[in-house]
C-alpha positions as CSV (number, residue, x, y, z in Angstrom):
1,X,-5.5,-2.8,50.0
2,X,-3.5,-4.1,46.7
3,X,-7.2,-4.8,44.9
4,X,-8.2,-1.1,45.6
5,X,-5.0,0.3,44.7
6,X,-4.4,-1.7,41.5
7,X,-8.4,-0.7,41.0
8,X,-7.8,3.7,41.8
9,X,-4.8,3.3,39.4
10,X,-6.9,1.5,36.6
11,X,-9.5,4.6,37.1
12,X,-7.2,7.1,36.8
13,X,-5.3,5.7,33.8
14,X,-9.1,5.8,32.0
15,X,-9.7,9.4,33.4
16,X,-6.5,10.3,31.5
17,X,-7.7,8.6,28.4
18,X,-10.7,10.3,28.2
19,X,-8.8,13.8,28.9
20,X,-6.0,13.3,26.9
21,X,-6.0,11.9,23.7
22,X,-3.3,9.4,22.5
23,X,-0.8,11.9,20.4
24,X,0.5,8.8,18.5
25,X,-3.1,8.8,17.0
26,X,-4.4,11.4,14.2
27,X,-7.3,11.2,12.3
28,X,-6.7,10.0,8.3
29,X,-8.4,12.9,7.1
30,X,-8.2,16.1,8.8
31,X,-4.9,14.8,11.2
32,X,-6.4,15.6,14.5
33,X,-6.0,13.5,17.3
34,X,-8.1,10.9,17.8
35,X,-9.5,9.8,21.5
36,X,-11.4,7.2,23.2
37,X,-15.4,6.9,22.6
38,X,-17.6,4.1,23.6
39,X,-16.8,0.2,23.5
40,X,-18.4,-2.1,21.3
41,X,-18.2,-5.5,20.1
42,X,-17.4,-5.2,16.5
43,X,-15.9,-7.9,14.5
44,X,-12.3,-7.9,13.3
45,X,-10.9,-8.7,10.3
46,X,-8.3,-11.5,12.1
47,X,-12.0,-12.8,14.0
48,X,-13.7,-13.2,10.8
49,X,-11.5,-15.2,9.1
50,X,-10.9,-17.4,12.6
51,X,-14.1,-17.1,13.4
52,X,-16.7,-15.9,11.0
53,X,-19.9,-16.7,13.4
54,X,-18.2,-16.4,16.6
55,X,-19.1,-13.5,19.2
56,X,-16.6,-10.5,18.8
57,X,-14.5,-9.5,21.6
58,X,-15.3,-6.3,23.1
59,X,-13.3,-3.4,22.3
60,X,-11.9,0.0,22.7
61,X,-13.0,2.5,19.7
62,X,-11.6,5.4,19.0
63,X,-13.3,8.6,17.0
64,X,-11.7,11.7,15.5
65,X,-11.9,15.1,18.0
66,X,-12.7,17.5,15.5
67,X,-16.3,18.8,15.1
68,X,-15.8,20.1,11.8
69,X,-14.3,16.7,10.3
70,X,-16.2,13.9,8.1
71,X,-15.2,11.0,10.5
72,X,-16.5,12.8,13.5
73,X,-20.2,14.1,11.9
74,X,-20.2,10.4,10.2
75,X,-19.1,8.8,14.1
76,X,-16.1,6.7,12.1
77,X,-14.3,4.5,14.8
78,X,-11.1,2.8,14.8
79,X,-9.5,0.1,17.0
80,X,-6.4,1.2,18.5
81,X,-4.5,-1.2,15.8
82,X,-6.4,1.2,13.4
83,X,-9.0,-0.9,12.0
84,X,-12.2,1.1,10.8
85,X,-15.6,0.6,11.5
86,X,-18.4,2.8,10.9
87,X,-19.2,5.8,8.8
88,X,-20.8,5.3,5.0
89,X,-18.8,3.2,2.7
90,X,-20.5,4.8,-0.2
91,X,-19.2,8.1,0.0
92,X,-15.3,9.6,-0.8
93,X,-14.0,10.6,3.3
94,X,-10.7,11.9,0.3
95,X,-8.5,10.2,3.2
96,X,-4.6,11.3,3.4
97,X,-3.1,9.1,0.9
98,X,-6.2,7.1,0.2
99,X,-5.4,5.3,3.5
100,X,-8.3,5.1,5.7
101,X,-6.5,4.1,8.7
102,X,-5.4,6.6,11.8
103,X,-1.5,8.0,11.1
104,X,1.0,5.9,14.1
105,X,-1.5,2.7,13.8
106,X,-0.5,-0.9,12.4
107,X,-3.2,-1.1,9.7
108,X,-2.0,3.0,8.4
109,X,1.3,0.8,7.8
110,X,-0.5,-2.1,6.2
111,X,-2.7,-0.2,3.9
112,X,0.4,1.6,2.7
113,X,2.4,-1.5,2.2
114,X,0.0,-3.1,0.2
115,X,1.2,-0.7,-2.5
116,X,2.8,-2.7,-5.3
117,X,4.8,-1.7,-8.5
118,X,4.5,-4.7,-11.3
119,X,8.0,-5.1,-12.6
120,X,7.6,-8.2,-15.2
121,X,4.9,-10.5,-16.3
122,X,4.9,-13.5,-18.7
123,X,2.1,-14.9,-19.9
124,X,2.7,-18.3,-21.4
125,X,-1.6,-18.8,-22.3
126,X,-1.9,-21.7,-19.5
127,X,0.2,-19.9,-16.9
128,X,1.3,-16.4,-16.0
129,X,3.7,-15.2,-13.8
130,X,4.2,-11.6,-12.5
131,X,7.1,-9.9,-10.3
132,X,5.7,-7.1,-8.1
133,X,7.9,-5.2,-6.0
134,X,6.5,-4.4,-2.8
135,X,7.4,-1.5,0.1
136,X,8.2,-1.2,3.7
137,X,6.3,1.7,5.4
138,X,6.1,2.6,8.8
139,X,3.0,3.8,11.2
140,X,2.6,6.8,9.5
141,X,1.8,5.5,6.2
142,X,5.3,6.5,5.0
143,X,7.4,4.5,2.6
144,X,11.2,4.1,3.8
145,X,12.1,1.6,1.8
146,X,11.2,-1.1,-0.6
147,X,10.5,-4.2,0.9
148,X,11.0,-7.5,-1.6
149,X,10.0,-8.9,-4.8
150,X,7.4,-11.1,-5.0
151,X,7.0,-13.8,-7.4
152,X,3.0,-14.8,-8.2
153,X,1.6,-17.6,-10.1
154,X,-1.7,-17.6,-11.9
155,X,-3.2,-21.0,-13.7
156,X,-5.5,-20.7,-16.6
157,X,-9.2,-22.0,-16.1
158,X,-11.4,-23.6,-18.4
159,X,-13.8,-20.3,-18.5
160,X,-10.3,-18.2,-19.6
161,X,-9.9,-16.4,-16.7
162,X,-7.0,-16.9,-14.0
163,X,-6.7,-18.0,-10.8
164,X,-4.4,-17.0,-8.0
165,X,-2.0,-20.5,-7.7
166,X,-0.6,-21.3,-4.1
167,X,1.4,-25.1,-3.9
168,X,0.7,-27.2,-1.0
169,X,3.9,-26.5,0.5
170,X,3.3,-22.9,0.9
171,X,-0.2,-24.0,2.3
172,X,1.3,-26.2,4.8
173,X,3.7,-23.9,6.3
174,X,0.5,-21.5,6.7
175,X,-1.4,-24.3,8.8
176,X,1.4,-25.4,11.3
177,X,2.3,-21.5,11.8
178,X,-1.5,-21.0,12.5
179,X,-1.0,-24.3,14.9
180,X,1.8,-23.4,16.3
181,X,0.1,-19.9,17.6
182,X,-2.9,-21.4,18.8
183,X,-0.9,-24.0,21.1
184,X,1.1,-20.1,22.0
185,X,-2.1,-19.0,23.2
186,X,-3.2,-22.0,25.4
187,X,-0.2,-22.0,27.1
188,X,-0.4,-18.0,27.4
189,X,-3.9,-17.9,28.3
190,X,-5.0,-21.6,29.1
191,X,-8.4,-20.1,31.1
192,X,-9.5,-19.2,27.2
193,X,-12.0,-21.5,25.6
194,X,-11.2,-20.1,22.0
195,X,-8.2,-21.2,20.7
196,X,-8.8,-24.5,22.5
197,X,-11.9,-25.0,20.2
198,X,-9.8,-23.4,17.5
199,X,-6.7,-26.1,17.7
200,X,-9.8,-28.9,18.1
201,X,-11.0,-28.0,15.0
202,X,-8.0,-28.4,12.9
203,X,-7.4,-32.5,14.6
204,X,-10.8,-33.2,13.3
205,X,-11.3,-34.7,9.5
206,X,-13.2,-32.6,7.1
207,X,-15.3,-34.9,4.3
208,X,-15.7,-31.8,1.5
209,X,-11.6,-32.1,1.7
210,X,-10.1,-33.3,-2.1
211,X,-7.8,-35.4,-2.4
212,X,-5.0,-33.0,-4.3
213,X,-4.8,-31.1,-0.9
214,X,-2.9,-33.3,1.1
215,X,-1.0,-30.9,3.2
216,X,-4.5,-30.8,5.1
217,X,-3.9,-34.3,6.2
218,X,-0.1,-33.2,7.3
219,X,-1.6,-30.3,9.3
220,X,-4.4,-32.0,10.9
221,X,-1.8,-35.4,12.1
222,X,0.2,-32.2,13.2
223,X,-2.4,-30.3,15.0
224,X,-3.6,-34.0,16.9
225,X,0.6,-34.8,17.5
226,X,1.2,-31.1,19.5
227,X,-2.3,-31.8,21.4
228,X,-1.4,-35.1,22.3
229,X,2.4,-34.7,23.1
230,X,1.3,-31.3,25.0
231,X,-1.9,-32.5,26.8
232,X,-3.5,-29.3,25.2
C-alpha cells in the first residue's frame, strides 16, 4: 500500500511538471518560462572533467515555452542547474546579458560571476602578476556585490608567451578537497560504483607524473590513508 502510494504521488508530481512549468525558470532570451521536455544522457561539464569517457547520467532537460523564440525553433535544453545543451553554437541566440543560461539557475549566476574588472598588472619580463576584482551575483544573473580580489601569477615560457602559474600547495588543497568529497559520496551513496572507482584512481601511481609535482604523491598517500583507515 506504501509502494503504490509513494508510486501515485511520484505520478502526480510529474503530471504537475509537465502542466506547470517551474516559475523560478525563464528562458535567457525571450524570458518565458521554461518546462520539462524529454530526458537524455548528455554529458556535463563536472562529468567531463571526472570522467571524460565515462557514460553520462541521465537527466532532466528543460526547453523554452515560447513558439516564437530562437531556443525553442533551435530545441536548446538546459539542465535544471542551467547548463546548455543543444541549439547551433555558430549562430548569435543575442542572450540577456550575453548569459546563455536560464534566469533563477546556478550556472545564470556562474556565467555572470565570471565577470572580472583588471585592477593592476606588473609585468616584470619573466613574471606577471595581475589583480582582478571579481563579483557576487545571484540566480538571476544580477550583480549585488563585488565579491574579492584575486591575485594571478603568469611565468614566462621559452616561446614568449605566458602561462597560467598555480604552486603545489594550491594544487594540493584541490586534490584532498576532491578526496575528501569522493569519500562524502561513498558514505552517502555506498551502492554507487563511481566514486569508488574515482577514489581508486587517485591511490594508484601514475609513471607520466614529474618529479616537480610532488603534491601528487601527498594526495595519492592521502587518498590510500582515508581508504584504508575508512575501509572505503
Amino acid at each position: 500500500m506504501e509502494k503504490k502510494l509513494n508510486l501515485s504521488l511520484e505520478q502526480a508530481k510529474k503530471w504537475v511538471d509537465k502542466i506547470f512549468p517551474n516559475p523560478m525558470m525563464m528562458c535567457p532570451k525571450c524570458q518565458t518560462s521554461i518546462v520539462p521536455r524529454e530526458q537524455a544522457r548528455v554529458q556535463s561539464l563536472s562529468e567531463h572533467v571526472c570522467d571524460p569517457n565515462g557514460e553520462p547520467y541521465l537527466k532532466q532537460l528543460y526547453g523554452c515555452l515560447n513558439k516564437n523564440c530562437a531556443c525553442f525553433k533551435d530545441k536548446i535544453r538546459w539542465t535544471e542547474d542551467g547548463e546548455r545543451f543543444g541549439g547551433k553554437y555558430d549562430v548569435d541566440y543575442k542572450f540577456i546579458d550575453d548569459n546563455d543560461a536560464p534566469f533563477g539557475t546556478i550556472f545564470r549566476k556562474i556565467n555572470a560571476e565570471r565577470q572580472s574588472r583588471l585592477v593592476l598588472t606588473l609585468n616584470l619580463y619573466f613574471i606577471k602578476w595581475r589583480i582582478l576584482e571579481l563579483f557576487k551575483a545571484n540566480e538571476w544573473g544580477k550583480i549585488v556585490d563585488s565579491k574579492y580580489w584575486k591575485l594571478e601569477t603568469f611565468v614566462r615560457q621559452k616561446h614568449g608567451y605566458y602561462t597560467y602559474y598555480k604552486s603545489g600547495i594550491h594544487m594540493l588543497i584541490y586534490c584532498i578537497g576532491k578526496i575528501n568529497q569522493y569519500c562524502k559520496s561513498i558514505k552517502e551513496a555506498p551502492d554507487e560504483p563511481f566514486f569508488r572507482e574515482k577514489l581508486k584512481e587517485e591511490t594508484e601511481f601514475k609513471s607520466w607524473w614529474p618529479k616537480t609535482a610532488w603534491w601528487r604523491w601527498v594526495a595519492m598517500w592521502y587518498a590510500r590513508y582515508r581508504r584504508l583507515y575508512e575501509k572505503i
